[in-house]
C-alpha atoms as an extended CHARMM CRD file, in Angstrom:
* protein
*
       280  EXT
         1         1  UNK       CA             12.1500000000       33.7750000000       10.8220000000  PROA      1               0.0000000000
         2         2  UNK       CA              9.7740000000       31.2590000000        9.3810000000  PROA      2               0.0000000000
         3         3  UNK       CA              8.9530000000       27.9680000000        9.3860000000  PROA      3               0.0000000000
         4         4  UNK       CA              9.1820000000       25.7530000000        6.1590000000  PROA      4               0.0000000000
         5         5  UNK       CA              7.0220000000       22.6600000000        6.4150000000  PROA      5               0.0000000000
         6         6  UNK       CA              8.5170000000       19.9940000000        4.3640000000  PROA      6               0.0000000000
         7         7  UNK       CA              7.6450000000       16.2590000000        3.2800000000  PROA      7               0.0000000000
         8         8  UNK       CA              8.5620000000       13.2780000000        1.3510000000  PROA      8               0.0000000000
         9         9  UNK       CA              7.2610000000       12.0110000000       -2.3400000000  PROA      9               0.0000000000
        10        10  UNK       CA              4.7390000000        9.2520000000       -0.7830000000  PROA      10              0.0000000000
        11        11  UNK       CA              2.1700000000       11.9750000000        0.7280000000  PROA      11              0.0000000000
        12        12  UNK       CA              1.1290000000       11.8540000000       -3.0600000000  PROA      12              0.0000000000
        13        13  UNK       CA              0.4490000000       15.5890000000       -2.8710000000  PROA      13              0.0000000000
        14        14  UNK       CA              0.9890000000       16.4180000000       -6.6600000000  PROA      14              0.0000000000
        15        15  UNK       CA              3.5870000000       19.0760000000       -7.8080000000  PROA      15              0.0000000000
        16        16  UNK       CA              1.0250000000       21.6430000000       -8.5110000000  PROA      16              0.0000000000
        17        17  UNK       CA             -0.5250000000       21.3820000000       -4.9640000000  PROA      17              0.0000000000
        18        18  UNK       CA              3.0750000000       20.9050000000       -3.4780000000  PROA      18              0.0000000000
        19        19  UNK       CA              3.2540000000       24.3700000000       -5.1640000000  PROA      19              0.0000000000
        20        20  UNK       CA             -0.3150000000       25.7470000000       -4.1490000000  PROA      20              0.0000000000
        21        21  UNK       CA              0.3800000000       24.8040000000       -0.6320000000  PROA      21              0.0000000000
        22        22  UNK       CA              3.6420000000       26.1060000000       -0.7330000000  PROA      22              0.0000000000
        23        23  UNK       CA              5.7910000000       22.8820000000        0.9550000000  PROA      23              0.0000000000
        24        24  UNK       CA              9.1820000000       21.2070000000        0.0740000000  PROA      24              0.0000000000
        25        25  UNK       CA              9.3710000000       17.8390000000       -0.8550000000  PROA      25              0.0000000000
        26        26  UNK       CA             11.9400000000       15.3030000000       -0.9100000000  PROA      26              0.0000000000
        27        27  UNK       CA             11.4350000000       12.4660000000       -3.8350000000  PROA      27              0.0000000000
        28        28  UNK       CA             11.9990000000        8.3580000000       -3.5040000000  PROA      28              0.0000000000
        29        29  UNK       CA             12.8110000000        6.4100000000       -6.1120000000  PROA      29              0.0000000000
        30        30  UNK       CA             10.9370000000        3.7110000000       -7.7660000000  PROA      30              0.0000000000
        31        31  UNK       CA             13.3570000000        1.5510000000      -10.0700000000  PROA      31              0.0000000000
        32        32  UNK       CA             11.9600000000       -1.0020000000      -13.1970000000  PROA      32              0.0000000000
        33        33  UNK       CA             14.4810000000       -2.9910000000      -13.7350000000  PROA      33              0.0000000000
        34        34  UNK       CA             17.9120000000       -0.7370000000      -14.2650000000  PROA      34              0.0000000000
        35        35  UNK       CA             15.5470000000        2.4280000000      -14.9870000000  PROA      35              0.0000000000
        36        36  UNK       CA             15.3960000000        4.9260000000      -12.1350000000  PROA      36              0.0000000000
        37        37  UNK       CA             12.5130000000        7.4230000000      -12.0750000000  PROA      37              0.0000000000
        38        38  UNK       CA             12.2970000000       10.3040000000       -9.3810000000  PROA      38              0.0000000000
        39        39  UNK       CA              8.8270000000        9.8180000000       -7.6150000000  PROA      39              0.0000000000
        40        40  UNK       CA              6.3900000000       12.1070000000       -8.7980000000  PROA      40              0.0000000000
        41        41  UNK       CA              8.9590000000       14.1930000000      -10.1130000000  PROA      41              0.0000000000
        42        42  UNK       CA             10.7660000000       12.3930000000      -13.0490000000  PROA      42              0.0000000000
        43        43  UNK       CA              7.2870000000        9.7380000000      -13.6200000000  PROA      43              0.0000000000
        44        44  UNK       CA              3.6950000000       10.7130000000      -12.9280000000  PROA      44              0.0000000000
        45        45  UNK       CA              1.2790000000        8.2760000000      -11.7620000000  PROA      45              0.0000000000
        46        46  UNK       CA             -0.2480000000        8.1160000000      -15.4900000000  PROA      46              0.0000000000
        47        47  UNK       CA              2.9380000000        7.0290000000      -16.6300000000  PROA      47              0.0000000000
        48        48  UNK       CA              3.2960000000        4.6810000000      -13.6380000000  PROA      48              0.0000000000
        49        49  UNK       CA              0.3950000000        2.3140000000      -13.5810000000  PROA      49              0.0000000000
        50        50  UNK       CA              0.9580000000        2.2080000000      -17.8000000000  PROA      50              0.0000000000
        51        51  UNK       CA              4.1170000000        0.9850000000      -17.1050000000  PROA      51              0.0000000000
        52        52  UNK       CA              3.4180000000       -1.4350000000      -13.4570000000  PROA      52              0.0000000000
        53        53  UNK       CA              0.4550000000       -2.9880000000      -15.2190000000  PROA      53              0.0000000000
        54        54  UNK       CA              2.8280000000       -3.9200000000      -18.6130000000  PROA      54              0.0000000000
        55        55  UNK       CA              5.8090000000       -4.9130000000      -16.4980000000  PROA      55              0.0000000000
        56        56  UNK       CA              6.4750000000       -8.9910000000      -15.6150000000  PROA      56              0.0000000000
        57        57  UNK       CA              8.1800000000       -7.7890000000      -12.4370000000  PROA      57              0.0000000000
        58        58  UNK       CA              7.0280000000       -5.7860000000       -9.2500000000  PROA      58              0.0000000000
        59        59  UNK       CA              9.1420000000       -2.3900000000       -9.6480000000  PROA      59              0.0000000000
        60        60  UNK       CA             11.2980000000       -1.8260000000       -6.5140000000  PROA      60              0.0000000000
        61        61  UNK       CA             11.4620000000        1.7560000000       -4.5370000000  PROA      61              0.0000000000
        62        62  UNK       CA             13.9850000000        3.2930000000       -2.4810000000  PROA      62              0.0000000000
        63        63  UNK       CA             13.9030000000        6.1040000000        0.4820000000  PROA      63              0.0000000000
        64        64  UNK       CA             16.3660000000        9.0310000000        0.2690000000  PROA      64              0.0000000000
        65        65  UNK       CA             19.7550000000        9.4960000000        1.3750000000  PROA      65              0.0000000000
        66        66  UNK       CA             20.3100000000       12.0380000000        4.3490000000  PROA      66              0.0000000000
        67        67  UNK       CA             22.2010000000       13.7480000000        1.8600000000  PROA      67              0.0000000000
        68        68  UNK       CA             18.7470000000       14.5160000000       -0.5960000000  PROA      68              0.0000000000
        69        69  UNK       CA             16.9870000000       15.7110000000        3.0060000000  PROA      69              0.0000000000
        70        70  UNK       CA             20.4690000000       17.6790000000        3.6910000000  PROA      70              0.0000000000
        71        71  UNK       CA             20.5330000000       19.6900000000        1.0570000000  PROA      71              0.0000000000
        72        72  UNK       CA             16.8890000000       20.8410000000        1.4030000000  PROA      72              0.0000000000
        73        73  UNK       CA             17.0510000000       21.1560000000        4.9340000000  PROA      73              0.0000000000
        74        74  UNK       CA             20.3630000000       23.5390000000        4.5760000000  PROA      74              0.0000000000
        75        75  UNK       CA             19.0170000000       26.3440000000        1.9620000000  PROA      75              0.0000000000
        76        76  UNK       CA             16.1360000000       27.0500000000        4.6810000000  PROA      76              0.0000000000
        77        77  UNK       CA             18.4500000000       26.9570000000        7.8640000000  PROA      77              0.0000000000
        78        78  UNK       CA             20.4200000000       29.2910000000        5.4890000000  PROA      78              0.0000000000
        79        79  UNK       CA             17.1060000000       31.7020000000        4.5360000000  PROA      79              0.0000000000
        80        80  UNK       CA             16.8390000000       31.9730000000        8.6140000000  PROA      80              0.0000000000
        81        81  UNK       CA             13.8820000000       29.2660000000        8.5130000000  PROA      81              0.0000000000
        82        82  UNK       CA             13.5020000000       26.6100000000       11.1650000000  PROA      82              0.0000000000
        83        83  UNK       CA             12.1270000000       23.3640000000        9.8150000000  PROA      83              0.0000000000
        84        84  UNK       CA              8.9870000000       20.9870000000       10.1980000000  PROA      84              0.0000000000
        85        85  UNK       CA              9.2370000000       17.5630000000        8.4450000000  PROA      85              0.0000000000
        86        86  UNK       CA              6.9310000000       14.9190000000        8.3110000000  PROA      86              0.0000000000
        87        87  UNK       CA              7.3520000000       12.0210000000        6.6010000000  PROA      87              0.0000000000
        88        88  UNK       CA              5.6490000000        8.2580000000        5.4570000000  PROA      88              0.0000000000
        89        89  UNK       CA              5.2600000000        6.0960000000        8.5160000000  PROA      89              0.0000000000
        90        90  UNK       CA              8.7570000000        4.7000000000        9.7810000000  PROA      90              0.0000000000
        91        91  UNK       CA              7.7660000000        1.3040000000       10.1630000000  PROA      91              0.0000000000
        92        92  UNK       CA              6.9640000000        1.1370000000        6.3290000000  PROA      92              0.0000000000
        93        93  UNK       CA             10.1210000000        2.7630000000        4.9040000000  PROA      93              0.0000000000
        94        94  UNK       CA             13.5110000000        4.5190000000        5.9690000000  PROA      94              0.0000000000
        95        95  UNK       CA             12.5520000000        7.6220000000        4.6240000000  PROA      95              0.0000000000
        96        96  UNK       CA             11.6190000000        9.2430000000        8.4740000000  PROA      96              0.0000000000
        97        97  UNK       CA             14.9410000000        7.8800000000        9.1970000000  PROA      97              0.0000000000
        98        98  UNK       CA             17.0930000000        9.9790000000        6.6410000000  PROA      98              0.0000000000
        99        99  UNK       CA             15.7310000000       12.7350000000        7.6510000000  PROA      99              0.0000000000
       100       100  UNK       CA             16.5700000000       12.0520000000       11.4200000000  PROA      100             0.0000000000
       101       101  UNK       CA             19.8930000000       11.5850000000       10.1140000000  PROA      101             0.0000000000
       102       102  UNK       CA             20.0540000000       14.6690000000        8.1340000000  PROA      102             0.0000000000
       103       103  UNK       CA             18.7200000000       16.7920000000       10.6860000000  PROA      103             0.0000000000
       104       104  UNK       CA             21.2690000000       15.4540000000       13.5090000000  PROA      104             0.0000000000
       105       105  UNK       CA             24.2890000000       16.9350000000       10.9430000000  PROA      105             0.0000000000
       106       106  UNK       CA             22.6110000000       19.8640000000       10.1890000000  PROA      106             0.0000000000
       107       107  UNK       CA             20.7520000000       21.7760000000       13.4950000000  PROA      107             0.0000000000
       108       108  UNK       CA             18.9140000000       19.8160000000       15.9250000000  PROA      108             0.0000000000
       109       109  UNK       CA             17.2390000000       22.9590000000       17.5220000000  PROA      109             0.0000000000
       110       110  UNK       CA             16.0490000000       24.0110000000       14.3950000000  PROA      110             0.0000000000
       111       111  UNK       CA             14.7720000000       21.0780000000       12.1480000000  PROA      111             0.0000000000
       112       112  UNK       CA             12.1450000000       18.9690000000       13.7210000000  PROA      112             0.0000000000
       113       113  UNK       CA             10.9860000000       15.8260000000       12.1670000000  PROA      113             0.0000000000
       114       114  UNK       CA              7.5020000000       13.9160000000       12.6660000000  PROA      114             0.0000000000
       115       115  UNK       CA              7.4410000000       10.3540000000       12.0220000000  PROA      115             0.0000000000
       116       116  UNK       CA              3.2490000000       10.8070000000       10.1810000000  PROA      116             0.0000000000
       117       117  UNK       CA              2.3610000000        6.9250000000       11.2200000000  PROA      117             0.0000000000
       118       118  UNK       CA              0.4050000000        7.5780000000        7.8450000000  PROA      118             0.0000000000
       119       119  UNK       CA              1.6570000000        7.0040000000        4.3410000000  PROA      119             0.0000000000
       120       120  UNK       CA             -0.1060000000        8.8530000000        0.6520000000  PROA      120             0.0000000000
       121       121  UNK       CA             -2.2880000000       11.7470000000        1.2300000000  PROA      121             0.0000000000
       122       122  UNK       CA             -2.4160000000       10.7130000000        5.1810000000  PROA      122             0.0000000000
       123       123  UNK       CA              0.9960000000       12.2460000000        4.9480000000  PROA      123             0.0000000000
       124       124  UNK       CA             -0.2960000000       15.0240000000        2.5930000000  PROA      124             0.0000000000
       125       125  UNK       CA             -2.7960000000       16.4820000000        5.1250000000  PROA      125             0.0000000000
       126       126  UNK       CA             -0.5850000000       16.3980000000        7.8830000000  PROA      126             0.0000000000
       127       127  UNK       CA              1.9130000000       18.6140000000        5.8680000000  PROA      127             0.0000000000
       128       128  UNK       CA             -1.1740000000       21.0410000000        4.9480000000  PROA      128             0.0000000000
       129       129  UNK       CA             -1.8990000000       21.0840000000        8.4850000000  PROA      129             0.0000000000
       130       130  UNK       CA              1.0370000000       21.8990000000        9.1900000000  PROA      130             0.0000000000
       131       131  UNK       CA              1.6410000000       24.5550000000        6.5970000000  PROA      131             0.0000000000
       132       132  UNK       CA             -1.6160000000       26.2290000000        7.5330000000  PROA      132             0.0000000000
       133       133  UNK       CA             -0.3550000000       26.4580000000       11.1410000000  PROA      133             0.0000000000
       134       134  UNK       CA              2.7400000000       27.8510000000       10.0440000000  PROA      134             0.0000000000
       135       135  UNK       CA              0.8550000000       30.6590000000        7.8220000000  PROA      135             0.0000000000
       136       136  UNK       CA             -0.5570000000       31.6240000000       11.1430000000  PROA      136             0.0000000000
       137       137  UNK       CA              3.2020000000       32.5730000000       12.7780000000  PROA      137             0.0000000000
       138       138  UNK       CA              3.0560000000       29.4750000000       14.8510000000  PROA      138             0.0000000000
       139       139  UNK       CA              6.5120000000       28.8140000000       16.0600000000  PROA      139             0.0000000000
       140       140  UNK       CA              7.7760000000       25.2680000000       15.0320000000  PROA      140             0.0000000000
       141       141  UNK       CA              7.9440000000       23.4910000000       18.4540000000  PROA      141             0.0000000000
       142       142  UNK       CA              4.1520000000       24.3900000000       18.5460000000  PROA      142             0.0000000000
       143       143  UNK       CA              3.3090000000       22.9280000000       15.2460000000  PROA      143             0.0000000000
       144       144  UNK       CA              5.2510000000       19.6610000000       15.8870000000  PROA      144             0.0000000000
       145       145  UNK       CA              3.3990000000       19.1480000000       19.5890000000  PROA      145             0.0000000000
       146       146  UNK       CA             -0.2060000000       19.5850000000       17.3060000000  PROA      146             0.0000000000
       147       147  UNK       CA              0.6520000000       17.4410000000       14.5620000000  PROA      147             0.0000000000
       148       148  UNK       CA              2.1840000000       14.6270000000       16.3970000000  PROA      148             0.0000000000
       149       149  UNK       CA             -1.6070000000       14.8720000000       17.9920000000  PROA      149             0.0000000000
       150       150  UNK       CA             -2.9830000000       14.2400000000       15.0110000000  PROA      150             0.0000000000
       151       151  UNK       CA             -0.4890000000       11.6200000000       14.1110000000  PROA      151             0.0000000000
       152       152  UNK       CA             -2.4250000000        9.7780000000       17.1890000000  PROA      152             0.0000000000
       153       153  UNK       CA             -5.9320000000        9.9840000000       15.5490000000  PROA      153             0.0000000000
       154       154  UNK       CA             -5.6020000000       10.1560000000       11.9790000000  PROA      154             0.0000000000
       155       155  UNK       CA             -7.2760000000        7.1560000000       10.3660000000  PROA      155             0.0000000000
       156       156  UNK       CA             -6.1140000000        5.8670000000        7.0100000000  PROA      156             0.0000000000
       157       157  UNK       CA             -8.9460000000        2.6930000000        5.6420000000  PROA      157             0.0000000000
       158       158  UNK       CA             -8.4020000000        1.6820000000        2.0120000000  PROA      158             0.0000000000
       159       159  UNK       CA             -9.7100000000       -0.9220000000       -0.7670000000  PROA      159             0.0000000000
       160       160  UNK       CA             -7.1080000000       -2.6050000000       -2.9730000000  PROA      160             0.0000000000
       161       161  UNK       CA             -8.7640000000       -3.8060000000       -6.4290000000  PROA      161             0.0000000000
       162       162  UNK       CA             -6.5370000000       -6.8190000000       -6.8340000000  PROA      162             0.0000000000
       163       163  UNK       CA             -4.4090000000       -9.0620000000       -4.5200000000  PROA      163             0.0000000000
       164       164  UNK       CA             -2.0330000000       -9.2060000000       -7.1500000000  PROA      164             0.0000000000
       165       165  UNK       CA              0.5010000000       -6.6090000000       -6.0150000000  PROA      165             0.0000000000
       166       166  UNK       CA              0.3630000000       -7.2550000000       -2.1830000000  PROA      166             0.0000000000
       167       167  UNK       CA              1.2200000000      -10.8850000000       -2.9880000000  PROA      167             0.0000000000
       168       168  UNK       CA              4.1990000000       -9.9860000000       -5.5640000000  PROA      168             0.0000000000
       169       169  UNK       CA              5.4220000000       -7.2820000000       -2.3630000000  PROA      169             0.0000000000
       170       170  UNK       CA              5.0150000000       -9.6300000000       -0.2190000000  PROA      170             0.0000000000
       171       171  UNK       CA              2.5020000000       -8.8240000000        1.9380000000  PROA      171             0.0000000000
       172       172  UNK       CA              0.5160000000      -11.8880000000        1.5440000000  PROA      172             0.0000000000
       173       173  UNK       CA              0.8880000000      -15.3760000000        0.6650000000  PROA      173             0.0000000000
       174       174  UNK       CA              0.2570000000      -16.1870000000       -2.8590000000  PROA      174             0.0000000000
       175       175  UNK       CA             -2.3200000000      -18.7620000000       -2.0160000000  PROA      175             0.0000000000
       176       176  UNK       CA             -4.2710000000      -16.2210000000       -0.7680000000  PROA      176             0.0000000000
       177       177  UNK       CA             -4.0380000000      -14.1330000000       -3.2980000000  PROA      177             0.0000000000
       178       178  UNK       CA             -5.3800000000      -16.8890000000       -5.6940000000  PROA      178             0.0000000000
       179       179  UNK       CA             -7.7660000000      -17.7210000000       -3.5460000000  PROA      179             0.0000000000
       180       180  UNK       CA             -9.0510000000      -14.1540000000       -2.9790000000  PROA      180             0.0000000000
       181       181  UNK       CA             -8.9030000000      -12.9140000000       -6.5790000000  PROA      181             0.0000000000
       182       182  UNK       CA            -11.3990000000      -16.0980000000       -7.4870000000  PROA      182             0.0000000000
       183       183  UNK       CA            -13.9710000000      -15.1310000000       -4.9430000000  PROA      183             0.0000000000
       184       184  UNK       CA            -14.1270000000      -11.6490000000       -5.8150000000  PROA      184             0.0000000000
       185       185  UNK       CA            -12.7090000000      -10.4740000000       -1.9530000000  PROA      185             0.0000000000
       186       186  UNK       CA            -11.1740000000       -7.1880000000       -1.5560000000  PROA      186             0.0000000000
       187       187  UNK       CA             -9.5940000000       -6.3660000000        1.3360000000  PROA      187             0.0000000000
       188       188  UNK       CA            -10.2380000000       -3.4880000000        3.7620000000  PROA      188             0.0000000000
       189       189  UNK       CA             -6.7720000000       -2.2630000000        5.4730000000  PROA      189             0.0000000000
       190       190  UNK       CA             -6.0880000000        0.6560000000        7.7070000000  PROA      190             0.0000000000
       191       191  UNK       CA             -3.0260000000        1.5320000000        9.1630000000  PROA      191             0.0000000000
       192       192  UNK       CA             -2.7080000000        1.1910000000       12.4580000000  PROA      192             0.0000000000
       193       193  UNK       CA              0.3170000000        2.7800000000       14.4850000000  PROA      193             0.0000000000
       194       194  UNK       CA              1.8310000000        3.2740000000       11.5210000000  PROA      194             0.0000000000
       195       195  UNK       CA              1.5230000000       -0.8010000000        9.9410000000  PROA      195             0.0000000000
       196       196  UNK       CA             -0.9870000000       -1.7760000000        7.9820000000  PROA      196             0.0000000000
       197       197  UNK       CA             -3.2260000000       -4.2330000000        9.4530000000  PROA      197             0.0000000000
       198       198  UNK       CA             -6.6180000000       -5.8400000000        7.6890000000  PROA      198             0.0000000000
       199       199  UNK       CA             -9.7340000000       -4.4660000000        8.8160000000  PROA      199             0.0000000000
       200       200  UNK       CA            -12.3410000000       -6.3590000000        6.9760000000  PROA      200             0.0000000000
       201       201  UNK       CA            -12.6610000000       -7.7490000000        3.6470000000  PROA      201             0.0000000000
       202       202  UNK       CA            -15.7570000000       -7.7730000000        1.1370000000  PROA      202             0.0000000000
       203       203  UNK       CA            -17.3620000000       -9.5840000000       -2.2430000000  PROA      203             0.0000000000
       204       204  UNK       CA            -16.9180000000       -7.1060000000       -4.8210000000  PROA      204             0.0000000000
       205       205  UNK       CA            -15.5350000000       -3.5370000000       -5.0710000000  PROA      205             0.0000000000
       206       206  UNK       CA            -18.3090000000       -1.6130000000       -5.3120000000  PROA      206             0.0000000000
       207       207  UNK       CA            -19.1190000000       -3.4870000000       -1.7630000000  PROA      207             0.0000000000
       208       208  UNK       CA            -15.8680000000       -1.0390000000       -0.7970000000  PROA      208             0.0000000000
       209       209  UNK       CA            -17.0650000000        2.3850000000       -0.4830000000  PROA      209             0.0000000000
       210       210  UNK       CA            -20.1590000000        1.9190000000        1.7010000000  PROA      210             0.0000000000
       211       211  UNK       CA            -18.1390000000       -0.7130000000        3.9740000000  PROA      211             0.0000000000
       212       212  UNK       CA            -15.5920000000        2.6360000000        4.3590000000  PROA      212             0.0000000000
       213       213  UNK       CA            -18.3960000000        4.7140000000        5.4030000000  PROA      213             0.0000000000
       214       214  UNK       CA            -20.2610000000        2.7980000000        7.5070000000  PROA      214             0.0000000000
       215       215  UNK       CA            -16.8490000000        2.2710000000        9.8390000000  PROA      215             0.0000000000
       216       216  UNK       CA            -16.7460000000        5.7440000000        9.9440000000  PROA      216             0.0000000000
       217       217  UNK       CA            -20.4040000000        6.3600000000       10.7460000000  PROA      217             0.0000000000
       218       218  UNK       CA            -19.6720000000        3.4350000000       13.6840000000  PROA      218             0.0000000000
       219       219  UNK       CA            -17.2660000000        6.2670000000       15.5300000000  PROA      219             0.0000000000
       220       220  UNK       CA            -20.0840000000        8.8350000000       15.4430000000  PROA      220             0.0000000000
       221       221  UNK       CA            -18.1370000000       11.3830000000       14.1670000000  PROA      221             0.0000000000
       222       222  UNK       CA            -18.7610000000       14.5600000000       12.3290000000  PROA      222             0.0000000000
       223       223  UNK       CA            -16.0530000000       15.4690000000        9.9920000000  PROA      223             0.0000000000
       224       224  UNK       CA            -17.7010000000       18.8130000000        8.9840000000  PROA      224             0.0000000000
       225       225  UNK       CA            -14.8880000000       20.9520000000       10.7350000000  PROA      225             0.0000000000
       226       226  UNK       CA            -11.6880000000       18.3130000000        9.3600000000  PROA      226             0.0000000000
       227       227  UNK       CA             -9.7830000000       18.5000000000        6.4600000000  PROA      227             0.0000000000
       228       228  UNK       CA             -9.5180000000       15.2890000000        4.8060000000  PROA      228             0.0000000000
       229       229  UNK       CA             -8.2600000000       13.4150000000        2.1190000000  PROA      229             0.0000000000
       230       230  UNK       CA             -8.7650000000       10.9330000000       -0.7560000000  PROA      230             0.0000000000
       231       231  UNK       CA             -6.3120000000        9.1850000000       -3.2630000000  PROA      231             0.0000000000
       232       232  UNK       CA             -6.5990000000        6.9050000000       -5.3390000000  PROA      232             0.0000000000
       233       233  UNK       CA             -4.5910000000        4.4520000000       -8.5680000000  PROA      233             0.0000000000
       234       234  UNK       CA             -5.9700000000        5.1650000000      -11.6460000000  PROA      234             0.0000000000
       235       235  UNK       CA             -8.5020000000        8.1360000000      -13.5910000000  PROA      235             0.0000000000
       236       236  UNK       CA            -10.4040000000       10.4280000000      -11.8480000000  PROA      236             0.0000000000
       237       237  UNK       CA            -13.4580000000        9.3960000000      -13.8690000000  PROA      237             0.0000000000
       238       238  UNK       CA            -13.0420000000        6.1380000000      -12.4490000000  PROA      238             0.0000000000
       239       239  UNK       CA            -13.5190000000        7.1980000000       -8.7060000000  PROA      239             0.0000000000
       240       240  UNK       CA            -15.9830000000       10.5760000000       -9.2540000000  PROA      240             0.0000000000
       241       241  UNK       CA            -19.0840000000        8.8410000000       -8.0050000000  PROA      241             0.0000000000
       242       242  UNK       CA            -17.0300000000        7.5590000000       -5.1240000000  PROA      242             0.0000000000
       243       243  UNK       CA            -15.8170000000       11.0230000000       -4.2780000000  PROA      243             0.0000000000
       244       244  UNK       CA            -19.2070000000       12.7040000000       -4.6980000000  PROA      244             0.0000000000
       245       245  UNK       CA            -20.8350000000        9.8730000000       -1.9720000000  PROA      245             0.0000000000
       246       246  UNK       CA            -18.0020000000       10.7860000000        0.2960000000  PROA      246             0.0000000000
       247       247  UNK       CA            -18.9170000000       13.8080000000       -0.2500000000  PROA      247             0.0000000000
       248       248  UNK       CA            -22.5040000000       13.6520000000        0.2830000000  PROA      248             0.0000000000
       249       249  UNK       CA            -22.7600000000       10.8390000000        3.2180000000  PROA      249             0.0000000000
       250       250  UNK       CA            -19.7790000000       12.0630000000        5.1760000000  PROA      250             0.0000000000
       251       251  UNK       CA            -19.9570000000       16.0690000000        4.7840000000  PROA      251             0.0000000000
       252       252  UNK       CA            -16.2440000000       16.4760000000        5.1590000000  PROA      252             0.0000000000
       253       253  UNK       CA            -15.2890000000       20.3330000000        5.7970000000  PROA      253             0.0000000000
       254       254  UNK       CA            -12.7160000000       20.1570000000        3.0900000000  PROA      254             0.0000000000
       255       255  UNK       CA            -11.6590000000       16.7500000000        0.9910000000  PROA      255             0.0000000000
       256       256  UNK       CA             -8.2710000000       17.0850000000       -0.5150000000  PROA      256             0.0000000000
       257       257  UNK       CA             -8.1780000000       14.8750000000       -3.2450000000  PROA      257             0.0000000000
       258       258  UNK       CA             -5.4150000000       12.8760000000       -5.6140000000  PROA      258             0.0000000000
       259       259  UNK       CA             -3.5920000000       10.1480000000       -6.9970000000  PROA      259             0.0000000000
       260       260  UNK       CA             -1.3200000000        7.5870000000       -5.5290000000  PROA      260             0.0000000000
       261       261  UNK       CA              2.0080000000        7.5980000000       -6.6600000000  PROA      261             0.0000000000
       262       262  UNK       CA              4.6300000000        5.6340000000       -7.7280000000  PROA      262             0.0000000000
       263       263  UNK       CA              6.1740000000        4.2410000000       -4.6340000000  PROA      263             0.0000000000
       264       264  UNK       CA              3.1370000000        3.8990000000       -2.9980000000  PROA      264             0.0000000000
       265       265  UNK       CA              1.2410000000        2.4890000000       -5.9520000000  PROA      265             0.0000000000
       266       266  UNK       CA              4.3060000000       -0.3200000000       -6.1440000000  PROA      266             0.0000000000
       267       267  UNK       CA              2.4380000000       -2.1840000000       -3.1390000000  PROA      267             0.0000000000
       268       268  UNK       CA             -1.3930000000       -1.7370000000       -3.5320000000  PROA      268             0.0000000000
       269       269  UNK       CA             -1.2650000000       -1.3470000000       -7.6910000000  PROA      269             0.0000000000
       270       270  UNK       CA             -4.5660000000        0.0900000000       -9.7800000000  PROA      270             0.0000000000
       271       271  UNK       CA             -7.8990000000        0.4920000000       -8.6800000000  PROA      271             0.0000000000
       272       272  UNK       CA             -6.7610000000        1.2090000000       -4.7790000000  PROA      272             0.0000000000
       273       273  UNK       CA             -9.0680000000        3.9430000000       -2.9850000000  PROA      273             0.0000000000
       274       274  UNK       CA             -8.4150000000        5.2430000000        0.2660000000  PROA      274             0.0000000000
       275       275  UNK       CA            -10.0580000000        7.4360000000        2.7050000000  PROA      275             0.0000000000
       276       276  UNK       CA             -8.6090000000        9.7480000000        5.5510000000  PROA      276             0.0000000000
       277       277  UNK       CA             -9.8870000000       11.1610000000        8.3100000000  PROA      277             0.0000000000
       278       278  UNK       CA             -9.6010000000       11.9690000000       12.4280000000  PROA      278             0.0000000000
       279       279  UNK       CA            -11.1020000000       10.4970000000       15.0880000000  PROA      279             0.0000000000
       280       280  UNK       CA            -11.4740000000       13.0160000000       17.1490000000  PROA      280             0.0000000000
């Protein structure tokens, strides 16, 4: 028996690292207008932001059905697997929820889900994590009790370029987003519990990066023995310099790095960064 880790669309790990790492994943849906695309699966995140960034109205995204998690969740119960899944944080979609659901008709004792109080490649580590423990012959309920301790320090601080796409989902008002996008401000958010709360905000985006790494210099923390992770909206030639600094100032053991998705990329839009990390 074995354990098969498995995740949802939003931990932005791309189908060839999906593959590479050797997890399942469950797609959302991200809808423009009465087109339907399959998260990462049926529209890339090139073919995304083309699209978001031509479109008069914010796209809208949807979770999966208990059915979608079912079906995975079945053909490894079937293969004599048990089952880790973690998914996007549950208080910013219903996707932990389906799979709840899904697991409660299926086996119980044998599918365990972890609610990742994360979202993007926050998610995406924790599933590597996860896998890696599972390469080891780790029996499930072990691997659940160690990631939902890393669910408990696992930082998530990003940048947004423009306030246009938290004001058109709703996330703030759209006098602030006037106001901000004439002064230049860019937010600093982190997620916090699983919501995402402001942190700090700064002139400029290039005023980002080092505002990142100084709050993580602050906890005194060396980050040469943690895996973590880096995604971003847009070209990879856009955010190399930011991913060598990272690189360079915070020495991380291993940095996992790729784009934000559809669904994800719906709320924060082009030119987000983030970075992720443990406290511990």
């Amino acid at each position: 028996m074995g354990v098969t880790i498995v995740t949802d669309s939003t931990c932005d790990l791309s189908p060839q690292m999906l593959n590479e790492f050797g997890i399942k994943m469950v797609p959302l849906k991200v809808y423009f207008g009465d087109e339907v695309y399959k998260d990462w699966v049926e529209i890339t995140p090139e073919m995304f932001y083309k699209k978001l960034t031509s479109s008069t109205v914010l796209p809208r995204t949807s979770q999966p059905s208990p059915e979608e998690f079912l079906d995975v969740f079945k053909q490894e119960i079937e293969n004599g697997n048990e089952v880790v899944s973690i998914h996007l944080s549950s208080k910013l979609s219903g996707t932990y929820n389906s799979a709840c659901l899904a697991r409660d008709m299926l086996d119980p004792q044998k599918i365990f889900v972890i609610d990742g109080k994360s979202a993007s490649i926050g998610t995406g580590v924790l599933a590597v994590l996860a896998k890696r423990l599972a390469e080891k012959g780790m029996p499930a309920k072990d691997i659940v009790s160690l990631i939902i301790q890393k669910t408990n320090t696992i930082r998530h601080i990003f940048a947004v370029e423009t306030l246009e796409y938290l004001k058109k989902g709703g996330r703030i008002s759209p006098a602030k987003a006037t106001i901000g996008n004439i002064l230049n401000i860019k937010p600093i958010l982190h997620i916090v519990d699983g919501v995402v709360e402001p942190l700090d905000k700064v002139r400029g985006m290039k005023r980002a990066l080092p505002r990142i790494i100084e709050e993580v210099n602050k906890k005194g923390l060396d980050l040469k023995n943690q895996v973590c992770g880096f995604c971003y909206a847009g070209d990879l030639s856009e955010v190399e310099d930011l991913i060598n600094t990272i690189k360079q100032e915070l020495s991380p053991g291993e940095l996992i790095v790729t784009q934000i998705g559809s669904v994800i990329g719906t709320y924060v839009g082009p030119g987000t960064f983030a970075f992720i990390f443990f406290e511990e």
